[in-house]
Every structure is written in C-alpha cells, then in structure tokens.
OpenMM code with the backbone's topology and positions (N, CA, C; nanometers):
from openmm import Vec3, app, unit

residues = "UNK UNK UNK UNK UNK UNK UNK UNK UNK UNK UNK UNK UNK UNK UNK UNK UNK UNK UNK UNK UNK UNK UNK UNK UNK UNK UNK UNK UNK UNK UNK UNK UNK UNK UNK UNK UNK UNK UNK UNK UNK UNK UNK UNK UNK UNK UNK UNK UNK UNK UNK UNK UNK UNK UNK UNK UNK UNK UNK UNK UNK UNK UNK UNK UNK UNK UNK UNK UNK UNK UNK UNK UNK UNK UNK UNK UNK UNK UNK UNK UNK UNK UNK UNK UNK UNK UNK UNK UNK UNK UNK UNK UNK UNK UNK UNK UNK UNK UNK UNK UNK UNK UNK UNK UNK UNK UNK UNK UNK UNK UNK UNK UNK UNK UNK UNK UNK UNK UNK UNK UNK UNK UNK UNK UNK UNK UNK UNK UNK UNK UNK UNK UNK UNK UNK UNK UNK UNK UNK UNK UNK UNK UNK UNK UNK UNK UNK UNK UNK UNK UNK UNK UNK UNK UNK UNK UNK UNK UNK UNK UNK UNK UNK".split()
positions = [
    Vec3(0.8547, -0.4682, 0.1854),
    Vec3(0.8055, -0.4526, 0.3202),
    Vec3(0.9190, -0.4721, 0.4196),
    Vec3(0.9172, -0.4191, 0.5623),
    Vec3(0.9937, -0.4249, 0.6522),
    Vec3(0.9385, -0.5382, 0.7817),
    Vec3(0.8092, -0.5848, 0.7137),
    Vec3(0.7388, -0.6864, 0.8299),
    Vec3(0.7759, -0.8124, 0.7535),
    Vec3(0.8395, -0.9243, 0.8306),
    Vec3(0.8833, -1.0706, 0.7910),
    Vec3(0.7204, -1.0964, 0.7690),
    Vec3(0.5963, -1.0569, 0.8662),
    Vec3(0.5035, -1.1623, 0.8565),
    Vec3(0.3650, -1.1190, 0.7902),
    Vec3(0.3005, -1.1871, 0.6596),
    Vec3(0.2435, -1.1072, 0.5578),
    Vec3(0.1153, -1.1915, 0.5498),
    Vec3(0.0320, -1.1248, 0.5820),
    Vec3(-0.0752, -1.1373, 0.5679),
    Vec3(-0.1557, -1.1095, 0.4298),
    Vec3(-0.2279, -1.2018, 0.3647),
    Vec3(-0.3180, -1.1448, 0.3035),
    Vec3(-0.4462, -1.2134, 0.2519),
    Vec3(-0.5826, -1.1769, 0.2225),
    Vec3(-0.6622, -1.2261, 0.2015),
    Vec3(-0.7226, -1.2328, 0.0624),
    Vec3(-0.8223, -1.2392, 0.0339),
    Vec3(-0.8790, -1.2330, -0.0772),
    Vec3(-1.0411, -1.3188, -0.0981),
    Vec3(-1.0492, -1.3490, -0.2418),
    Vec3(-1.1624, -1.3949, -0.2769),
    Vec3(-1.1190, -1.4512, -0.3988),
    Vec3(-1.1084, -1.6081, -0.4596),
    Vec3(-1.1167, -1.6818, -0.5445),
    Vec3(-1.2348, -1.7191, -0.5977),
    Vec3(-1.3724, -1.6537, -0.6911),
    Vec3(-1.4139, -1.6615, -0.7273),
    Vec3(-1.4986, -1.7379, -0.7928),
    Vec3(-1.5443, -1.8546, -0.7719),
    Vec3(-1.5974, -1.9848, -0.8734),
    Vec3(-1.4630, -2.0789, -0.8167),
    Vec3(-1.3980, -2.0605, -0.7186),
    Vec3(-1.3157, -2.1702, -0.7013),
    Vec3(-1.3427, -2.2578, -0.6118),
    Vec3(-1.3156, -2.3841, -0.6610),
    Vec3(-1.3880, -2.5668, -0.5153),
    Vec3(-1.2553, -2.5570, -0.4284),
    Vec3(-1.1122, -2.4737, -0.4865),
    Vec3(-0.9582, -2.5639, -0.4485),
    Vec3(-0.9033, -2.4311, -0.4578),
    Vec3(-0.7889, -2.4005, -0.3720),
    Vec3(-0.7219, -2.3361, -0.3885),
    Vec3(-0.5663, -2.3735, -0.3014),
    Vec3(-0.4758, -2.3476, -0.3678),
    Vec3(-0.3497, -2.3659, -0.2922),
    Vec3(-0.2233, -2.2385, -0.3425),
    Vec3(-0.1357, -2.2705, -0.2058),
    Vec3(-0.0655, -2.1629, -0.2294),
    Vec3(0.0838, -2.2815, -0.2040),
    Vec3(0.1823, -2.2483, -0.2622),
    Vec3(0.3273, -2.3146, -0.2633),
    Vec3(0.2823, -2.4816, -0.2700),
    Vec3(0.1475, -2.5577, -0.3727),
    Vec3(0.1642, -2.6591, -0.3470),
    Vec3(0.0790, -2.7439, -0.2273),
    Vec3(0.0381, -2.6078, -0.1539),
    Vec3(-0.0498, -2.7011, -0.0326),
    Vec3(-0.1709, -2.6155, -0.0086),
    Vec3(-0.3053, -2.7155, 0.0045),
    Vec3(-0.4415, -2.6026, -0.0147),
    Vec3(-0.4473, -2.5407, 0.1239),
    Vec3(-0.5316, -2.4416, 0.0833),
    Vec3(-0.5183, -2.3486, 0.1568),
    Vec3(-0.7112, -2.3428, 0.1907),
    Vec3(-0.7252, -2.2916, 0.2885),
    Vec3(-0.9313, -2.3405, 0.3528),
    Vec3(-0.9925, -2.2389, 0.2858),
    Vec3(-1.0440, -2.2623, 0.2174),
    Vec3(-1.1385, -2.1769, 0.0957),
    Vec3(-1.3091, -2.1577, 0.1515),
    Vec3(-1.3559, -2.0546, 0.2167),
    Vec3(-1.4735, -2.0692, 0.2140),
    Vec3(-1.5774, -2.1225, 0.0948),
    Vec3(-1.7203, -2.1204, 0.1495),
    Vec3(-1.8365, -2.1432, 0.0279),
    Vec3(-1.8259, -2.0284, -0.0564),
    Vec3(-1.7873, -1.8960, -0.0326),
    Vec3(-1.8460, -1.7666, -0.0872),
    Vec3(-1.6715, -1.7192, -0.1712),
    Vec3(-1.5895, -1.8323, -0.1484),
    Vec3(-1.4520, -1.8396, -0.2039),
    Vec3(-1.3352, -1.7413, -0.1499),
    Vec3(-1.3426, -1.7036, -0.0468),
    Vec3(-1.2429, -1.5952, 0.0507),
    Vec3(-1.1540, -1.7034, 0.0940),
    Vec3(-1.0645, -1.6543, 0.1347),
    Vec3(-0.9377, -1.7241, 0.1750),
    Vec3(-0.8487, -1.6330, 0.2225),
    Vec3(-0.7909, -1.6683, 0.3483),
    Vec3(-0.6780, -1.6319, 0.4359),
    Vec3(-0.5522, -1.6071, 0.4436),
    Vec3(-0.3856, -1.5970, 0.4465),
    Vec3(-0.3312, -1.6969, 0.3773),
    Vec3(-0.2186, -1.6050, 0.4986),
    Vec3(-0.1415, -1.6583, 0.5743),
    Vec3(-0.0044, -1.6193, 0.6291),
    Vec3(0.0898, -1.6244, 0.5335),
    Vec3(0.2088, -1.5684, 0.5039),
    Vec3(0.3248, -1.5647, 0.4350),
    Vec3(0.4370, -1.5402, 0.5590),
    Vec3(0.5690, -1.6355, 0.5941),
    Vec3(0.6427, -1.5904, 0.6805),
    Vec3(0.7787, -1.5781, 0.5250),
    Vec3(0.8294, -1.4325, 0.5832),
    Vec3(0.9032, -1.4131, 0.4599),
    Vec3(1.0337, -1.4110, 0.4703),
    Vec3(1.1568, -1.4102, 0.4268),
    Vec3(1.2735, -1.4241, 0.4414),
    Vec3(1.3444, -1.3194, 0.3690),
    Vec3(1.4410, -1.2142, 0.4313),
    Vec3(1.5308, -1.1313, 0.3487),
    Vec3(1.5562, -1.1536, 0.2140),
    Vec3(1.5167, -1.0510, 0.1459),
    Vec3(1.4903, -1.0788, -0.0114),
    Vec3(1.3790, -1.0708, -0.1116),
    Vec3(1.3975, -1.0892, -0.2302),
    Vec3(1.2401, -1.1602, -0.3077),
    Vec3(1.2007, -1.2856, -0.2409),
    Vec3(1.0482, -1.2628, -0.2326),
    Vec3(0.9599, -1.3721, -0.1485),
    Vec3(0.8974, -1.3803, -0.2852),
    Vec3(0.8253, -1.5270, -0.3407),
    Vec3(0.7651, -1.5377, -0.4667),
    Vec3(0.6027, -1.5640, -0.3329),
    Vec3(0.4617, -1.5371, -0.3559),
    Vec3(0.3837, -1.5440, -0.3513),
    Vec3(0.3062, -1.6107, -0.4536),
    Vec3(0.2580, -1.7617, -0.4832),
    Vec3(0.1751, -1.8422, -0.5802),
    Vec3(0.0384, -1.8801, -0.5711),
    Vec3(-0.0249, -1.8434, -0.5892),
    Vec3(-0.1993, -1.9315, -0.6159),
    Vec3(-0.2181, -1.9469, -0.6272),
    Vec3(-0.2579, -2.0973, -0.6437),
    Vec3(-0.3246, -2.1865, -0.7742),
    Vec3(-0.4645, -2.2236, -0.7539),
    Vec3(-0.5794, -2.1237, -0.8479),
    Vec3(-0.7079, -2.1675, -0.7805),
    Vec3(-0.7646, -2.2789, -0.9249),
    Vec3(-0.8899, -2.3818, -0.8694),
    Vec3(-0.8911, -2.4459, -0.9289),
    Vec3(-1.0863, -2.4364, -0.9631),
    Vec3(-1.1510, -2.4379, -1.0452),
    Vec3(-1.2823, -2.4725, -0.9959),
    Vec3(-1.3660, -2.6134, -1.0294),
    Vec3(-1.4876, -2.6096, -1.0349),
    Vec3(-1.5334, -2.7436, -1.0203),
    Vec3(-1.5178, -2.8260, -1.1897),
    Vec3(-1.4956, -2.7449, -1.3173),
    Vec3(-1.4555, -2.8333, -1.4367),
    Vec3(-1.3473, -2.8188, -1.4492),
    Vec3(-1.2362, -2.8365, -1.3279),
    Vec3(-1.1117, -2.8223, -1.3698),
    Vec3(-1.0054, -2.6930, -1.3992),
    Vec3(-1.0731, -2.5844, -1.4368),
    Vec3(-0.9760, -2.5199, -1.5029),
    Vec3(-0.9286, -2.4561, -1.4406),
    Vec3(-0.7904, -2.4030, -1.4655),
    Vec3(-0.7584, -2.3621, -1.3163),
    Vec3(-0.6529, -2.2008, -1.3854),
    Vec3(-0.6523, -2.0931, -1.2751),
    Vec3(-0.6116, -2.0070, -1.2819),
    Vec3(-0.4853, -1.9490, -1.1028),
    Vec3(-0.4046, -1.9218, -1.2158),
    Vec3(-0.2373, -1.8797, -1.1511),
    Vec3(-0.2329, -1.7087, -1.1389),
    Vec3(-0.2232, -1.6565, -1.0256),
    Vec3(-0.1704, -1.5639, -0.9658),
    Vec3(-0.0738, -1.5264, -0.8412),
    Vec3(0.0176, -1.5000, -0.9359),
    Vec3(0.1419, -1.4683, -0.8255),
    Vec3(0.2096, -1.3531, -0.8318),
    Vec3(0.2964, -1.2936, -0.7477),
    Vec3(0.4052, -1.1692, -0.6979),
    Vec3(0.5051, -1.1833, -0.6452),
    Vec3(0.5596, -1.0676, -0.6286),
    Vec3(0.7023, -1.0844, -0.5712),
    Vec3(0.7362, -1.0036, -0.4605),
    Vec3(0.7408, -1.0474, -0.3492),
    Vec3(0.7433, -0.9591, -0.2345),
    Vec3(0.8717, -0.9628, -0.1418),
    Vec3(0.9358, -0.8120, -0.1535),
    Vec3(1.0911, -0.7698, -0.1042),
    Vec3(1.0433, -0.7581, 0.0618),
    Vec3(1.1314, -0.8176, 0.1447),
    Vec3(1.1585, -0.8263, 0.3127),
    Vec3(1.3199, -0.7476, 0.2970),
    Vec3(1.3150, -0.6393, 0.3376),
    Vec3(1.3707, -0.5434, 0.3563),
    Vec3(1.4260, -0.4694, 0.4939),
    Vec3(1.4768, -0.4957, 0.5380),
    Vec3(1.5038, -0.4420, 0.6976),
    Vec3(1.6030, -0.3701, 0.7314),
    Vec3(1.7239, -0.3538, 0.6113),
    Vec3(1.8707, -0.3138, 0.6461),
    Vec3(1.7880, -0.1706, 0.5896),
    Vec3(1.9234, -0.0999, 0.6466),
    Vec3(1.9260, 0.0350, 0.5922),
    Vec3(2.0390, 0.0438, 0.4777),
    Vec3(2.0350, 0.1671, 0.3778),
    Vec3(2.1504, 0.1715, 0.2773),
    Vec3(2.2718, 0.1435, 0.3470),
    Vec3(2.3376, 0.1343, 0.2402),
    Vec3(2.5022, 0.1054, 0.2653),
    Vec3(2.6075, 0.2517, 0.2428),
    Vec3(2.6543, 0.2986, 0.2466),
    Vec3(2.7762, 0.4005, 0.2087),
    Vec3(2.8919, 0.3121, 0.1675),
    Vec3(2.8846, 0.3090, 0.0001),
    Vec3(2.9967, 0.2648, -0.0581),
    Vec3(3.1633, 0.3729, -0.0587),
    Vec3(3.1231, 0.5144, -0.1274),
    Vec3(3.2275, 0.6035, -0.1060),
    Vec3(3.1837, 0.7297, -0.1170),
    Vec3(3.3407, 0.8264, -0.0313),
    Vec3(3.2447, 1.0027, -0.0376),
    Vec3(3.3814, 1.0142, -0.1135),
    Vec3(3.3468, 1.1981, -0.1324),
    Vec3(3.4187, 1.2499, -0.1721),
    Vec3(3.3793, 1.3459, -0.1549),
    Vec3(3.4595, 1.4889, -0.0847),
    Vec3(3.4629, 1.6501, -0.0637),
    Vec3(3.5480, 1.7311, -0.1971),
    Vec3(3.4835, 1.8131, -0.2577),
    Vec3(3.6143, 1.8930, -0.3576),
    Vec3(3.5657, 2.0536, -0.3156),
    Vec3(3.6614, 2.0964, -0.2984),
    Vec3(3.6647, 2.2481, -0.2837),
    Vec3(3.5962, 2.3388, -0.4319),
    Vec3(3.5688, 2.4261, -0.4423),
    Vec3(3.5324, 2.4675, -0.5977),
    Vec3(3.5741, 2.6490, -0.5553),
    Vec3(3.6788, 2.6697, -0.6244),
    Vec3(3.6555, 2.8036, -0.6408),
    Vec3(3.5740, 2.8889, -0.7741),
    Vec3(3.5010, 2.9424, -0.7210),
    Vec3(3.3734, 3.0424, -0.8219),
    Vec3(3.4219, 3.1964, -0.7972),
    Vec3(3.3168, 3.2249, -0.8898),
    Vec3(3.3659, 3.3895, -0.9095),
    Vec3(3.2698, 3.4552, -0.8086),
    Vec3(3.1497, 3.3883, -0.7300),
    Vec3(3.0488, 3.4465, -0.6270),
    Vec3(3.1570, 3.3827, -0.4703),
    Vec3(3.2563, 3.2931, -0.4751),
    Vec3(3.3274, 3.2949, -0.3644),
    Vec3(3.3561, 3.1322, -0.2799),
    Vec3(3.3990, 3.0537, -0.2402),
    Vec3(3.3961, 2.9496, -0.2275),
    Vec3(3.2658, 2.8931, -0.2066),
    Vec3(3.3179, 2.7298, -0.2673),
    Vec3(3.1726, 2.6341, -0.2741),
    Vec3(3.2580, 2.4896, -0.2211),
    Vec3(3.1736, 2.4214, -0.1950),
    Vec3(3.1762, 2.2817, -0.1431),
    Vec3(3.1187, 2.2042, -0.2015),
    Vec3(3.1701, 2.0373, -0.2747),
    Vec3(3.1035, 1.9790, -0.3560),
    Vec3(3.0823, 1.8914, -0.2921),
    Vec3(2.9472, 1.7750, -0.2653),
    Vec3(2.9650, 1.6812, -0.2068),
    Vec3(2.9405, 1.5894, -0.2759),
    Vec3(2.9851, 1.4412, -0.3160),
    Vec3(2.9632, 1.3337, -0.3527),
    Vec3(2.9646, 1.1854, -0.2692),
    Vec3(2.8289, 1.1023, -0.3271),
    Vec3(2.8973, 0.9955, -0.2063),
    Vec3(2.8092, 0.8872, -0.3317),
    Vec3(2.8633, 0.7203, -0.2764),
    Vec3(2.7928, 0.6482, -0.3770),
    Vec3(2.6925, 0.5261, -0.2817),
    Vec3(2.6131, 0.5395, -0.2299),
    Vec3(2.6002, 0.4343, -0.1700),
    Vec3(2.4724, 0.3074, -0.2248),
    Vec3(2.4746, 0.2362, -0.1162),
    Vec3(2.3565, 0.0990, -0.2393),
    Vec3(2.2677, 0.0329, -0.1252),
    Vec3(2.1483, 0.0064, -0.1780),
    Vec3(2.0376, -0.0294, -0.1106),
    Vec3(1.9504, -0.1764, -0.1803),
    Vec3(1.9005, -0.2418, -0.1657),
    Vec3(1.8010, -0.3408, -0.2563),
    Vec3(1.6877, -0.2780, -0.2800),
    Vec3(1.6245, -0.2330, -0.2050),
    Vec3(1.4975, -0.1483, -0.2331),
    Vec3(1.5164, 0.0070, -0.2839),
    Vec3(1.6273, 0.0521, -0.2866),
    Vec3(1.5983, 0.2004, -0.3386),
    Vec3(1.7076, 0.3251, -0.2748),
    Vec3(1.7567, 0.3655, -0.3229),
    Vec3(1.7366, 0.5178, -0.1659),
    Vec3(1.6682, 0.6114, -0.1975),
    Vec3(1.6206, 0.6772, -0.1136),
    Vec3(1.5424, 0.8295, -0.1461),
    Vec3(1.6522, 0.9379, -0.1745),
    Vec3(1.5200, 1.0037, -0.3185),
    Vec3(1.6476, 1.0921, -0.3666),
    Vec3(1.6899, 1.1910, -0.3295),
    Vec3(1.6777, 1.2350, -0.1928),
    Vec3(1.7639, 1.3380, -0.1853),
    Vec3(1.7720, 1.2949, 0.0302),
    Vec3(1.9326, 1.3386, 0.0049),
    Vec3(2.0396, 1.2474, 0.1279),
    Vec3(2.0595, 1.3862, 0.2233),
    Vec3(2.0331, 1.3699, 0.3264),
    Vec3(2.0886, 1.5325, 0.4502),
    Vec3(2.2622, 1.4466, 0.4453),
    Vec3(2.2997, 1.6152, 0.4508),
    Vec3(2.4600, 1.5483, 0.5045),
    Vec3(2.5085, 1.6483, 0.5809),
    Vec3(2.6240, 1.6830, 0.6504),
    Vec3(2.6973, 1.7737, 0.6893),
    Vec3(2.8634, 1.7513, 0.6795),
    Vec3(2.8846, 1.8855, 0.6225),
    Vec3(3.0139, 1.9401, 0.6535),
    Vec3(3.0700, 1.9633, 0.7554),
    Vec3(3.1763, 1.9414, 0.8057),
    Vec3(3.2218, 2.0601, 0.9029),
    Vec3(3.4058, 2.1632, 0.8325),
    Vec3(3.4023, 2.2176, 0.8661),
    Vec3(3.4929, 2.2999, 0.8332),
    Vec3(3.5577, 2.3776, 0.9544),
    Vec3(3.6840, 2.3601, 0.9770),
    Vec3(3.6990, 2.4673, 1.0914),
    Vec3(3.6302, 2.3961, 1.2173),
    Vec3(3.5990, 2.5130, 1.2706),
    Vec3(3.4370, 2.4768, 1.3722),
    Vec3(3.3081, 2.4684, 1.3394),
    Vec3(3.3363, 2.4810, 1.2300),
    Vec3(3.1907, 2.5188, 1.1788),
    Vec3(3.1259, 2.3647, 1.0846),
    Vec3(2.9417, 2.3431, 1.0888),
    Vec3(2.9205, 2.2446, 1.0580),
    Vec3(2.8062, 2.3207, 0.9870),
    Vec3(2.8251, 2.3028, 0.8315),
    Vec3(2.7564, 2.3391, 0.7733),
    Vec3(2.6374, 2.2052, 0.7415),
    Vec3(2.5286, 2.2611, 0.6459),
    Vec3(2.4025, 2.1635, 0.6239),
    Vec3(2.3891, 2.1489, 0.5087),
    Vec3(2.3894, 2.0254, 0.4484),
    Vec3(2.3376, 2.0388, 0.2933),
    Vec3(2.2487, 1.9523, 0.2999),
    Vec3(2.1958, 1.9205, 0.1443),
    Vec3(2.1561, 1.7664, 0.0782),
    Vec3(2.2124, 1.7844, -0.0704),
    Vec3(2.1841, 1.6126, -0.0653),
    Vec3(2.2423, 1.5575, -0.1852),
    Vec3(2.1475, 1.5452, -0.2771),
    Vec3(2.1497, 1.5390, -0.4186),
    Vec3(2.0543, 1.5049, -0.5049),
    Vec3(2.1119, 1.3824, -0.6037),
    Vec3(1.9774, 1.2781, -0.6361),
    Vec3(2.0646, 1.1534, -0.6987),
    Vec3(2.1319, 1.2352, -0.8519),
    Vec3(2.2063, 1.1877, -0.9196),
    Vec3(2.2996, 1.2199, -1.0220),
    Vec3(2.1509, 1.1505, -1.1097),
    Vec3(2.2040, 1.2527, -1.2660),
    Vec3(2.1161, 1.2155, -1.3615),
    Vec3(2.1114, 1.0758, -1.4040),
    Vec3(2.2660, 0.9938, -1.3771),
    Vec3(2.3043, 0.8411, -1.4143),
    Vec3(2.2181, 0.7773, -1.3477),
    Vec3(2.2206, 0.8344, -1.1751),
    Vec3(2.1564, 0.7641, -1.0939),
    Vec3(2.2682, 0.6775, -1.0492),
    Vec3(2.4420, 0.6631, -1.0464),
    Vec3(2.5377, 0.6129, -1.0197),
    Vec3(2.5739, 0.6880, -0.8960),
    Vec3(2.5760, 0.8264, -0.8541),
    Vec3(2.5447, 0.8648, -0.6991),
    Vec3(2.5025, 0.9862, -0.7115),
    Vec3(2.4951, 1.0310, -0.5783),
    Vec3(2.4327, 1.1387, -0.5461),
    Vec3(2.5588, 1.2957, -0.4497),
    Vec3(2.5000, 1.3983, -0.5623),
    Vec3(2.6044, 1.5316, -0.5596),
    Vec3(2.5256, 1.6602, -0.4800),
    Vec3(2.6111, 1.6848, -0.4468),
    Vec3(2.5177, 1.8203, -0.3455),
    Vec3(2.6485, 1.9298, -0.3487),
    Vec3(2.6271, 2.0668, -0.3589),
    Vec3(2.7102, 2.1537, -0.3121),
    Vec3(2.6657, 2.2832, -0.2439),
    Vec3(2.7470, 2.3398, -0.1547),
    Vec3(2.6937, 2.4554, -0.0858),
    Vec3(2.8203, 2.5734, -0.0744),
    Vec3(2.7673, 2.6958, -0.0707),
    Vec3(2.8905, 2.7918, -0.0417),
    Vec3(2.9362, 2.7959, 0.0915),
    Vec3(3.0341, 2.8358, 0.1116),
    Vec3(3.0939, 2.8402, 0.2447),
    Vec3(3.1523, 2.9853, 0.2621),
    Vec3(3.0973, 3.0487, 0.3695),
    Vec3(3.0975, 3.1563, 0.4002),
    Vec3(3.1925, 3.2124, 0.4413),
    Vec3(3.2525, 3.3455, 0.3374),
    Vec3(3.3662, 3.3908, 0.3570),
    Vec3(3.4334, 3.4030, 0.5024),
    Vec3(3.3618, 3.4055, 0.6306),
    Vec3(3.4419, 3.3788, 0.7473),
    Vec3(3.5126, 3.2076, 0.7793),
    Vec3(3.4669, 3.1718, 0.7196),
    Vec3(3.4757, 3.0177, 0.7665),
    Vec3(3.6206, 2.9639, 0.7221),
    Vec3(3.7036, 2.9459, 0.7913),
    Vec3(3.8642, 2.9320, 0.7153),
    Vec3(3.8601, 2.7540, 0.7599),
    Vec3(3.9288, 2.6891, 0.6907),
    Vec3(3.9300, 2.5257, 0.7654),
    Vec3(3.9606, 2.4133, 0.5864),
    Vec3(3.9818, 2.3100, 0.5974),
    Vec3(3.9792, 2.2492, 0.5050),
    Vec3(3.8789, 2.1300, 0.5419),
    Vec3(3.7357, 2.1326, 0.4516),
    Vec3(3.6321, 2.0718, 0.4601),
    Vec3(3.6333, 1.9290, 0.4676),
    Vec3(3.5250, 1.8670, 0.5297),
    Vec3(3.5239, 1.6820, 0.5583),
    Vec3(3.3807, 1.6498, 0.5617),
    Vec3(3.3434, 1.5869, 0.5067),
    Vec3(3.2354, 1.5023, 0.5640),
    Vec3(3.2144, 1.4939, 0.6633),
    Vec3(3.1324, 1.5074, 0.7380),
    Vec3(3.1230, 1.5145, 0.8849),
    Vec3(2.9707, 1.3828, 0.8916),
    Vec3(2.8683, 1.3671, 0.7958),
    Vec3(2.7436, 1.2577, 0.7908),
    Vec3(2.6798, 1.3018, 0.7193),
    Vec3(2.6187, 1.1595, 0.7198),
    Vec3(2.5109, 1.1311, 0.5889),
    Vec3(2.3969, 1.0610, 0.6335),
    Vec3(2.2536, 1.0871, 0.5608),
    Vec3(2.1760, 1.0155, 0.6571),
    Vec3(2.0954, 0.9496, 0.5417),
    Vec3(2.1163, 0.8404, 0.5451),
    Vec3(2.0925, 0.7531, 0.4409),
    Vec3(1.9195, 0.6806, 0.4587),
    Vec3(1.8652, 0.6813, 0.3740),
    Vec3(1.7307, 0.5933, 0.4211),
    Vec3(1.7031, 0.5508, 0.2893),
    Vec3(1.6508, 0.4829, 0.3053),
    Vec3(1.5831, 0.3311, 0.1803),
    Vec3(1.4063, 0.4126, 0.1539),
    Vec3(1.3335, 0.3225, 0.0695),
    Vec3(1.2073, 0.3860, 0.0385),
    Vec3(1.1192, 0.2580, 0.1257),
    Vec3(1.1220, 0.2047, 0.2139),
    Vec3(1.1103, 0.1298, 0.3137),
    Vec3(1.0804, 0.1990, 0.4416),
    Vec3(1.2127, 0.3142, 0.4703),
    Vec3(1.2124, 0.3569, 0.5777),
    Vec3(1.3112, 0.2981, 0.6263),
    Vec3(1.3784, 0.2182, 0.6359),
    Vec3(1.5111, 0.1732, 0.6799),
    Vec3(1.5784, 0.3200, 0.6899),
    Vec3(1.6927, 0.3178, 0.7929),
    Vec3(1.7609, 0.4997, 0.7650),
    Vec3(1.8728, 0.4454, 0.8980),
    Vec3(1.9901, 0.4925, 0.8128),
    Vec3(2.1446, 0.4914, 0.8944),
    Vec3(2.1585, 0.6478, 0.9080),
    Vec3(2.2159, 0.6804, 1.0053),
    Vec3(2.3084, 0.7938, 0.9902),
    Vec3(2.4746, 0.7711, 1.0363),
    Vec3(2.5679, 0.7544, 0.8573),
    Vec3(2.6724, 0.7263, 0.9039),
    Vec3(2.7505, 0.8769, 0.9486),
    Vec3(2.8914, 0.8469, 1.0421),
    Vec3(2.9163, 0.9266, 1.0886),
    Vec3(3.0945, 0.9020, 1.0157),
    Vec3(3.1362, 0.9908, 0.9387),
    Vec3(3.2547, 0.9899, 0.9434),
    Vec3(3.3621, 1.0300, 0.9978),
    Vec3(3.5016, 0.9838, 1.0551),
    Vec3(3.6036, 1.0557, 1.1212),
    Vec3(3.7025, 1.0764, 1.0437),
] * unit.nanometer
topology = app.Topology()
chain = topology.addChain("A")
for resn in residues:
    res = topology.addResidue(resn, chain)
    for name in ("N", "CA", "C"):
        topology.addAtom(name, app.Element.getBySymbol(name[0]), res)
C-alpha cells in the first residue's frame, strides 16, 4: 500500500479476547472488531491473537508493504544494431523497486532532432528490461536516452530524465 494509515475490520468469531501486537483490542458481543494500523516504510507484520471463553486461542497474521518511493534507475544502455531491413535502436536499462516494476517501461530516444517513442519489455531473467525500435532512414544523429518512465505496481512513477 501507498497509505501509512490501515484500517481494518473484521469478525472474531466465538471470541471473549482479542488482541493485536500484545494489547486487546474492544471486541463487540457479536465479535467484530476495529483495529487502526499506523505503518512504517517497509514490511509491516499485522498479529491477532483471538482467544475464546475455554481458552483456546487462534493466530492470524500478514505482512503489509508501505510503499511510497517510486523505482530507482540503476543503469541504461543505447546500442546501435545494423539489420538487413535498415537501422535499429536497442534499449536497455536496469532499474529496482521493493514492490515490483510494471512490465513494460515508456522511454524515449532522441537522435539528431528527432525524439523517437518506445517501450521496454522486462527480460526473460527478469534482471532488466530491453526495448528496440527502427530509426528512420532520414534521421542521421548518434542516439541517447533521452527518459524513462518508471512506475512500481503501487503506482509510485518517476520520470527520469537523462542528459
């Protein structure tokens, strides 16, 4: 999640007691319960310890990611490709996220004057993500990265800009 503050409710079933991290938590008659979570960048552990009236008691817990940054751009790389249909453009870049990135990245070239459009697709390793496009026999220039628009499966989203 991208919200620090986590709400959630429920229903403990046959339970007299219930607590969460150690401290009870107000359990109706009909066994519903409330519960705030304020969460901190990272895995958040979520615990429940419900208890009922002979004792026995039952544990449910999760793990909940607070997520707010956007990916990172570790490294690019441009390679020219000559083909027999006429120049191509390779793009590579490696970047890293905690939650994820989505698999496929907008980027642009520019060349010359010209600013071409691609996307990237993640690599089969899943170690980064490759995209290539042709470049149109008018277009004379030696190619650059021009951006990348990076987003997490969160929704977090950078657009870095390279010079």
């Amino acid at each position: 999640t991208t919200t620090p503050d986590l709400g959630l409710s429920g229903r403990a079933e046959g339970a007299v007691a219930l607590e969460h991290a150690g401290r009870p938590l107000a359990l109706a008659a009909d066994g519903r319960f409330v519960l705030q979570v304020a969460l901190v960048p990272g895995d958040n552990r979520v615990d429940l310890q419900a208890r009922d009236a002979a004792g026995n008691v039952a544990d449910w817990g999760c793990s909940i990611r607070l997520d707010r940054e956007p990916p990172v751009l570790d490294a690019d790389r441009v390679t020219e490709l000559a083909t027999e249909g006429g120049r191509q453009v390779q793009v590579e870049i490696q970047a890293h996220d905690q939650s994820g990135i989505t698999a496929v990245i907008p980027y642009q070239v520019e060349i010359g004057d010209r600013v071409l459009n691609g996307t990237l697709s993640r690599c089969p390793d899943r170690s980064c993500f490759r995209g290539q496009l042709f470049v149109p026999a008018t277009v004379r220039g030696r190619p650059r990265l021009r951006s990348v628009t990076l987003q997490d499966y969160l929704g977090n989203r950078q657009e870095v800009h390279l010079d």
